[in-house]
C-alpha positions in Angstrom: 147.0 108.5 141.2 144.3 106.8 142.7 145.2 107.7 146.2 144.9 111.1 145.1 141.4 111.1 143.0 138.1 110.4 144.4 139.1 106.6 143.7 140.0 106.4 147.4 139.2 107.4 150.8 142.5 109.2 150.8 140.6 113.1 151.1 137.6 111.4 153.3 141.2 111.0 155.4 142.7 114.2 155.6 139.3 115.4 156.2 139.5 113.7 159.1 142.9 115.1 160.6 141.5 118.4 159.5 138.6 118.6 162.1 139.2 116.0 164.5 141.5 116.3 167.2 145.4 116.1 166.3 146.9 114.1 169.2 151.1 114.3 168.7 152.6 110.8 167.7 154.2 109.6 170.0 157.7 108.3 169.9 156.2 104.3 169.0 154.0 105.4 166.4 156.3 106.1 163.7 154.0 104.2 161.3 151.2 106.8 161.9 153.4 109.7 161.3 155.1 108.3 158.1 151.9 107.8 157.1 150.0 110.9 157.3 153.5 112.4 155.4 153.2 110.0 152.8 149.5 110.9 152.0 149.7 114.7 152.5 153.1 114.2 150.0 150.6 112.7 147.5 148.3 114.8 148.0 150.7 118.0 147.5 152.3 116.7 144.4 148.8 117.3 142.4 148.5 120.4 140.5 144.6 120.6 139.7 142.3 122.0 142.3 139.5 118.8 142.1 141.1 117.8 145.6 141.0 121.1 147.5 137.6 121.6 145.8 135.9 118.3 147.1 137.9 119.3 150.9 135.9 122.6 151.0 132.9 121.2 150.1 133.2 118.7 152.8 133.8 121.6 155.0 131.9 124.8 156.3 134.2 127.8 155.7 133.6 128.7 159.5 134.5 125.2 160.3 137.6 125.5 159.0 138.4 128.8 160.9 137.8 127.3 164.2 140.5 124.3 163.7 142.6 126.5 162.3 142.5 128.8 165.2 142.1 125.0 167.8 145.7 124.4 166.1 147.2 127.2 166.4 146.6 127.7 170.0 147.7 124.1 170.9 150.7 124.2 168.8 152.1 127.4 170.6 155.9 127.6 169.9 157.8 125.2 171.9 160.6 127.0 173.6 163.6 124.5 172.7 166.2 124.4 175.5 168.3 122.0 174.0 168.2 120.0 170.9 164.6 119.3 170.2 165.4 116.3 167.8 163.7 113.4 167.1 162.3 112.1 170.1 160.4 115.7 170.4 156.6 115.2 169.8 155.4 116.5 166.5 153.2 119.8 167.0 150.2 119.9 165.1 151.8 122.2 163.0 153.9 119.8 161.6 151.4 116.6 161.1 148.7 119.1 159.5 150.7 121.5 157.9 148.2 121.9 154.9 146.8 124.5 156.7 150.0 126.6 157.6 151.6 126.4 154.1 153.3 129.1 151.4 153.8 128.5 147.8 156.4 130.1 145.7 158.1 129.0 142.2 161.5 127.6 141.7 163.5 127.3 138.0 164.4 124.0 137.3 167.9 123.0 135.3 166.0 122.8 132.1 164.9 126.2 132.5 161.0 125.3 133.7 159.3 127.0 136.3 157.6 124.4 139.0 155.4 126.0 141.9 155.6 124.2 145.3 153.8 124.5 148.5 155.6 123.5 152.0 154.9 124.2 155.7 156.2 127.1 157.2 158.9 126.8 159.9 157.8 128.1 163.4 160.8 129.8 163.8 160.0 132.2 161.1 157.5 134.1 163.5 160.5 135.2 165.3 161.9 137.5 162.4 161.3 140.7 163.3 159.9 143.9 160.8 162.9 145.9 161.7 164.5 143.3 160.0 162.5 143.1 157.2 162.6 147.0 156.6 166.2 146.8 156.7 167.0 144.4 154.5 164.2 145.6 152.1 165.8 149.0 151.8 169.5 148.2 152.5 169.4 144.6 149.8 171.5 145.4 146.2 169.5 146.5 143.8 171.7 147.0 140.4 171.7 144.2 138.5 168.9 141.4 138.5 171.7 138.8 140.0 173.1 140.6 142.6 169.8 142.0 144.5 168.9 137.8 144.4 172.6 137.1 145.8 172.8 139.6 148.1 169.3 138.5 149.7 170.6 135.0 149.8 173.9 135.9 151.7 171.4 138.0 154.6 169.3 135.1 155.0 171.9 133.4 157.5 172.1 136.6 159.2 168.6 136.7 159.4 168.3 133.0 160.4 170.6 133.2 163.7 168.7 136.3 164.6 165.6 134.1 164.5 167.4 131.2 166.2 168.5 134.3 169.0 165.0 135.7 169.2 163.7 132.2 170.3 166.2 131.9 172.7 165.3 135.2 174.5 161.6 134.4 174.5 162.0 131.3 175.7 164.2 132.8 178.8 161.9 136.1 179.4 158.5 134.7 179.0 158.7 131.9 182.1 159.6 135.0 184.4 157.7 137.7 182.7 155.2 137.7 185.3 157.9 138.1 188.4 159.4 141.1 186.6 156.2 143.0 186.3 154.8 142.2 189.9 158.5 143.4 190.8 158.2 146.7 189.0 155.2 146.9 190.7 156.5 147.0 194.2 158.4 149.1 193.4 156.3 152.1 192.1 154.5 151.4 195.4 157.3 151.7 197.1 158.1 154.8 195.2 154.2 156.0 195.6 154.7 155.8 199.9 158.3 156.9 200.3 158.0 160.1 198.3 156.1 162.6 200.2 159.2 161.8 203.2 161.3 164.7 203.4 165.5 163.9 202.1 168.8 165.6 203.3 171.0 167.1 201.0 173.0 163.6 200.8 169.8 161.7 200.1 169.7 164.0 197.4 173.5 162.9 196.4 173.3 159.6 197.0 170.0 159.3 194.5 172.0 161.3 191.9 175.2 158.9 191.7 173.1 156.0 191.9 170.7 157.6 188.8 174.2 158.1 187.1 175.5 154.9 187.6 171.9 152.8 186.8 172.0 155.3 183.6 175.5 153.9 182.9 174.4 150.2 183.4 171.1 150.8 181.6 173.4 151.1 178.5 175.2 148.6 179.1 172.5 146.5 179.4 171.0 147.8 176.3 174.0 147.0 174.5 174.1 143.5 175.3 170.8 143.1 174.2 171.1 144.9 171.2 173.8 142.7 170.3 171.8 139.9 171.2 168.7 140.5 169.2 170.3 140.4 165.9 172.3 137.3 166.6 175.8 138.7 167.0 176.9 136.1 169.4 176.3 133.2 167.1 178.4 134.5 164.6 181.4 135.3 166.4 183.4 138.1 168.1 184.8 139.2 164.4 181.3 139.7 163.6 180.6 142.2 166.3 183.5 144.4 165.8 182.8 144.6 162.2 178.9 145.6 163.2 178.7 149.3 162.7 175.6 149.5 165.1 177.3 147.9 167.4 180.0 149.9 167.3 177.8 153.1 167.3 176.3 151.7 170.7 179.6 151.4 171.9 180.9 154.9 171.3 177.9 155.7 173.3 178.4 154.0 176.4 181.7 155.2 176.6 180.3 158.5 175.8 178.2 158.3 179.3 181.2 156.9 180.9 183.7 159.2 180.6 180.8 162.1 181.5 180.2 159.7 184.8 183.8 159.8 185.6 186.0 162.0 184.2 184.1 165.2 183.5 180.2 166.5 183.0 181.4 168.0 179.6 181.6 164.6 177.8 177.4 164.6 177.8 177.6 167.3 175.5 178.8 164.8 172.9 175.7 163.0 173.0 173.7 165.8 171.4 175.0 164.5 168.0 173.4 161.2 168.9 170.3 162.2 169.9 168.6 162.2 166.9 168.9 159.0 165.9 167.7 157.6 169.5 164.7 160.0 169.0 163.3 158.5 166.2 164.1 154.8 167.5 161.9 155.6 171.1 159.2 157.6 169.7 157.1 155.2 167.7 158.0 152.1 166.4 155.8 151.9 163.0 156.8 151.3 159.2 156.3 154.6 158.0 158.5 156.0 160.9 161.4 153.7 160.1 160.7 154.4 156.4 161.0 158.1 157.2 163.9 157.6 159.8 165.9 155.1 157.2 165.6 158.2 154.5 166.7 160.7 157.1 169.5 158.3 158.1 170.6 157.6 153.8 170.7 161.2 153.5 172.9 161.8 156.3 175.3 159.5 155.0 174.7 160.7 151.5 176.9 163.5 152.9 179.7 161.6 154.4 179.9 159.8 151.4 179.9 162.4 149.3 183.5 163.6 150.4 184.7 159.2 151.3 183.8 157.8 147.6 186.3 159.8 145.9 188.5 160.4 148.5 191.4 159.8 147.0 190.7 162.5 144.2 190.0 165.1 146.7 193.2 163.6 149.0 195.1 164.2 145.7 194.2 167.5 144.9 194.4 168.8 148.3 198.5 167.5 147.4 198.6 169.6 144.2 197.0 172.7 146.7 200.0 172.3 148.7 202.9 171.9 146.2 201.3 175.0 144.4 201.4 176.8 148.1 204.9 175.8 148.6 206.0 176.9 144.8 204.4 180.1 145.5 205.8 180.6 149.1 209.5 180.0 147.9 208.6 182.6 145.1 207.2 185.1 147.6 209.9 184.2 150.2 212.8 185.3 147.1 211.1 188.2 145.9 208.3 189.8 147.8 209.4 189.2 151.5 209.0 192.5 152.7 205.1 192.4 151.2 204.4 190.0 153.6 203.3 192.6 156.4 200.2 191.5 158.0 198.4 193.1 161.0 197.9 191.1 164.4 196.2 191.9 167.2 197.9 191.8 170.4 197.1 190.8 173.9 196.9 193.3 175.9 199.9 194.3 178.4 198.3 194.7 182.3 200.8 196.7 184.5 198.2 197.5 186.8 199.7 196.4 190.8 197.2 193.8 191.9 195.3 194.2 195.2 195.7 193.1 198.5 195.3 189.7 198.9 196.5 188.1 195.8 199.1 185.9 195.1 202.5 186.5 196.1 203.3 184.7 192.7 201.7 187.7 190.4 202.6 190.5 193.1 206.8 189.0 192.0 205.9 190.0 188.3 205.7 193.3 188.6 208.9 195.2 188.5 207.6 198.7 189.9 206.6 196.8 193.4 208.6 198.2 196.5 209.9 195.0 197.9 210.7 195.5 201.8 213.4 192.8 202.3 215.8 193.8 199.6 215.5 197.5 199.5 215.0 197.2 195.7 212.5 199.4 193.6 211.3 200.9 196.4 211.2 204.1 194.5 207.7 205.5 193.5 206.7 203.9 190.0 207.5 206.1 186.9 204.2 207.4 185.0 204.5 205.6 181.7 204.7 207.1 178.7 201.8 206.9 176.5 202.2 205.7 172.7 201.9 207.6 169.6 199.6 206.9 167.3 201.9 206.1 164.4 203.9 203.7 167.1 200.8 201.6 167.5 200.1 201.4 164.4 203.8 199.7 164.0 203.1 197.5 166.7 200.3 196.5 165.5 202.3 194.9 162.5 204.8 192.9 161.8 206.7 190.7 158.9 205.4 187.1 158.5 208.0 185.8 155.8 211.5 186.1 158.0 211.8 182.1 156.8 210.7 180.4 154.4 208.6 178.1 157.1 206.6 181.4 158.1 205.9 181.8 154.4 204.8 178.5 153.8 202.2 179.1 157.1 201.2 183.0 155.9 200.6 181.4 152.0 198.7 178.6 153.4 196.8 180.2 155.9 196.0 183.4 154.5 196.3 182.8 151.3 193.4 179.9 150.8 191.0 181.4 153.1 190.9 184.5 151.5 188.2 185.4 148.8 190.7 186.6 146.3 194.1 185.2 146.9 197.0 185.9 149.5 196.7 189.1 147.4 194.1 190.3 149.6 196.5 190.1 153.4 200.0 191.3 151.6 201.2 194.8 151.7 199.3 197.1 148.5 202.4 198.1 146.3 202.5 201.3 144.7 203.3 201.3 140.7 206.2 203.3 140.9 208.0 200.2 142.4 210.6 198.2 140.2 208.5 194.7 141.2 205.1 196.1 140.7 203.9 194.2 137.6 205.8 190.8 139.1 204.1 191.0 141.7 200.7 191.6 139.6 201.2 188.4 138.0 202.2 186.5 141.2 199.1 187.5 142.6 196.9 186.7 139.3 198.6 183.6 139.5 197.9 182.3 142.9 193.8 183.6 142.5 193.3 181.6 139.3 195.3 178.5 139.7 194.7 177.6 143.3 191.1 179.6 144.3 190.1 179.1 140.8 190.8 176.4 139.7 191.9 173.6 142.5 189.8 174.7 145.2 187.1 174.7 143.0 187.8 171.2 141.5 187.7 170.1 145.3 184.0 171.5 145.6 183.2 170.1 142.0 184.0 166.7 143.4 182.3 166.9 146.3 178.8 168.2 145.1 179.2 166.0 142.0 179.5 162.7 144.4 176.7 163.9 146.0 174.4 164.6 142.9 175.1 161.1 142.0 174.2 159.3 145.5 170.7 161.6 145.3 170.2 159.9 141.6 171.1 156.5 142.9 168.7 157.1 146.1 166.5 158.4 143.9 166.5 155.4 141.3 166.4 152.6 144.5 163.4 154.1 145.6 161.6 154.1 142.1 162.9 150.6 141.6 161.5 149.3 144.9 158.0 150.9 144.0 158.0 149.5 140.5 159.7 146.2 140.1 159.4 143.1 141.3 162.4 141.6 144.1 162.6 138.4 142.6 161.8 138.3 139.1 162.6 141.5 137.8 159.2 142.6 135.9 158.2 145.7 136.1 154.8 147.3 136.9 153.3 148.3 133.4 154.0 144.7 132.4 150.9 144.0 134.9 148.4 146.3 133.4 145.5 144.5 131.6 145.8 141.1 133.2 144.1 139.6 135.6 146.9 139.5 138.1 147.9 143.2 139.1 151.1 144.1 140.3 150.3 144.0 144.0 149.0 140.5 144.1 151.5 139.3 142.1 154.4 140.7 144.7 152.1 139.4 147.7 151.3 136.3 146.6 153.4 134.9 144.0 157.1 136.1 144.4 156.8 137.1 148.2 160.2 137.6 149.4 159.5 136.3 152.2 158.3 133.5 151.3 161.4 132.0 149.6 163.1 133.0 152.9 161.2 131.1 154.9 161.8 128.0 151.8 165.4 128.3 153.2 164.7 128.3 156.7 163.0 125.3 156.0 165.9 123.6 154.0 167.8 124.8 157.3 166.1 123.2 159.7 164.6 120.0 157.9 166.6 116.8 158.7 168.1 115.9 155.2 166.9 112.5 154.9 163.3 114.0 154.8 164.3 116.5 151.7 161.0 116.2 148.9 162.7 116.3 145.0 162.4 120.2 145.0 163.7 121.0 148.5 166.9 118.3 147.7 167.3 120.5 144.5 166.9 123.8 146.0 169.3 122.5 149.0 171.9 121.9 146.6 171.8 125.2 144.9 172.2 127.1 147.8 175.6 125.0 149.4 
């Protein structure tokens, strides 16, 4: 206690570290570095504000700025490229972490609520806002327990995507300046070759090569797609379970199979486009707000006929045993009704000119054929039809078996507004089966275009009233309640802390992910009371 008051020199100290130069310990001064922890831990573990009060009035507020911005420019993230352990120096960050810190509450066994500061890992500048957006809008949101579960499951997700991230930029950045004096030469190379006339296999040549570099560009892309959210840390079962992965995927073999096996493939990729349009346009919040919305509604749609599939799958079965009950009652009773009118392909008998095939010129019978001596006679005029013959051809009976009957109830019967009544043969009333087949055809409107097709369509567009409501709730609950505790907005009117602040500042998502990056990464043996704690709640 009297390190921490005034008793001491102990602020006079850190003070000290704060505007003088931080040099890194080095590996012999272990003294020093335990040191400064143990007084900053002192420090930290007071909960009045007489110690940061007496450190700003030692300090000009512009002072302050400067070091902070001296510090953070000489502790730059230090690209690891193997283990960075023990015998790494300590970056400024680390020794004078007081001034890179976050604060957030934890709930202790006994039910009390403790707040705690700690420094920020560097490796949480690496965690990218696509990331953020999409675990912000994709993270549970029922029940209080399972948004905070669900968040805590993502963070190691969301930890070897850091952990990747670093990796990249520690491999681009040391040649970043070689690839751009590269690209470079090569627009100037581009700029003085171009006005040169090309031959038509120039022209070729650039074409297969533009296909193939399109063809590697994706593959390329792929890789790295994979690579920026940490798929190859966590294993190859990881990226085959990855739906954007395997989105990605269909598209590069998409652009192969247009490359080598036919142009018509490309026209696939129209049904991607849109989601690449809104990924390469601009790359802002509110366009991935509005592309994520675009995206939910989209799948609102497929959902709406895969959530309760197997009540549409099982009355699409009662559709078909009523369509085979009422095809062995049509096949027993009304076969001759089944008379349906088809349109025929017309018959050419016109001899082809000279020149065709000798194949087509064999088909036709009236040909004078030199060799043989057969048909040489001049071709008979043919006889036209009468009207009432074409209109016979033009029908014909579509219930011989009870197979065709099945196909000509099923067919014609459910795509028809009202019934296989509609494509059957009109009785007159003076027949003996008139009124049976009244009924049968009554029957087959109501109970299967009535009533199952329609409980089908019920299904369907009352799936996908209830996604809409649960879209709609999510959003209202991400506008108007807290991630982490659970209060609501109105609960924030008339006190000092309004809702915004109290999101921002005091239960920051974000902050209690960087808390477990920090229990992550943190050697064990150097756990304070609350990280131990919070360490072994999250195992």
């Amino acid at each position: 206690n009297c390190i921490a008051t005034h008793e001491s020199n102990g602020i006079d100290i850190i003070t000290a570290l704060i505007l003088n130069d931080i040099n890194p310990l080095g590996k012999k001064r272990m003294d020093l570095n335990n040191a400064s922890k143990l007084l900053l831990a002192i420090m930290e573990s007071r909960h009045d504000s007489e110690n940061a009060e007496r450190i700003l009035y030692n300090m000009r507020p512009k002072e302050l700025v400067e070091v902070i911005k001296k510090a953070y420019m000489q502790g730059e993230v230090e690209f690891e490229d193997g283990e960075n352990g023990e015998d790494g120096a300590a970056s400024p960050r680390n020794v004078g972490h007081n001034i890179y810190i976050l604060a957030h509450q934890i709930v202790r066994l006994d039910r009390t609520m403790e707040q705690i500061v700690f420094p920020v890992p560097s490796i949480c500048e690496f965690l990218t806002k696509e990331s953020k957006l999409r675990i912000y809008y994709t993270t549970e949101r029922d029940e209080q327990g399972s948004k905070i579960n669900d968040f805590f499951l993502r963070s190691e997700d969301l930890f070897n995507e850091m952990n990747w991230q670093k990796k990249l930029r520690g491999t681009l950045e040391p040649h970043w300046s070689g690839l751009l004096w590269t690209a470079m030469l090569i627009s100037l190379a581009i700029v003085i070759a171009l006005p040169k006339p090309h031959g038509i296999r120039a022209l070729i040549a650039s074409t297969i090569l533009r296909l193939i570099f399109s063809v590697c560009n994706k593959i390329i892309f792929l890789m790295s797609f994979v690579g920026n959210c940490g798929t190859f840390t966590r294993g190859y079962r990881a990226m085959v379970l990855d739906v954007e992965f395997l989105y990605h995927l269909l598209y590069l073999l998409i652009c192969a199979m247009g490359l080598f096996v036919h142009e018509f493939f490309y026209s696939l990729l129209i049904a991607l486009a849109k989601r690449d349009m809104f990924d390469t346009i601009i790359r802002s919040p509110l366009v991935s707000f509005l592309n994520a919305n675009i995206e939910e509604t989209l799948l609102n749609v497929i959902k709406s006929v895969t959530r309760n599939g197997r009540s549409i799958i099982l009355t699409a079965v009662l559709a078909l045993i009523l369509v085979y009950l009422f095809s062995i009652v049509g096949y027993l009773f009304f076969k001759d009704d089944f008379i349906l009118e088809v349109d025929r392909l017309p018959n050419e008998t016109a001899i082809p000119e000279t020149g065709e095939s000798l194949a087509s010129d064999f088909l036709y019978s009236d040909v004078c054929r030199v060799e043989t001596g057969e048909n040489c006679t001049s071709p008979a005029p043919k006889e036209e039809l009468l009207p009432a013959e074409e209109t016979e051809q033009d029908k014909e009976h579509t219930c011989e078996t009870l197979l065709m009957c099945i196909v000509t109830v099923l067919s014609h019967g459910l795509r028809s507004g009202g019934g296989v009544g509609d494509v059957l043969r009109k009785p007159s009333k003076e027949e003996p089966l008139f009124a049976a087949r009244v009924i049968y055809d009554l029957l087959f409107f109501f109970m299967v275009i009535i009533i199952v097709l329609n409980l089908i369509f019920g299904v369907i567009i009352d799936t996908f009233a209830d996604l809409r409501s649960e879209k709609q709730k999510k959003e209202e609950i991400l506008k108007t309640t807290c991630f982490i505790c659970g209060l609501e907005r109105d609960k924030f009117d008339n006190k000092t802390v309004t809702f915004e602040e109290h999101i921002k500042e005091e239960h920051n998502m974000w902050h209690y992910l960087c808390f477990i990056v920090l229990v992550k990464v943190k050697d064990s043996t150097e756990y304070t009371g609350p990280e131990s704690y919070v360490a072994e709640m999250i195992r």
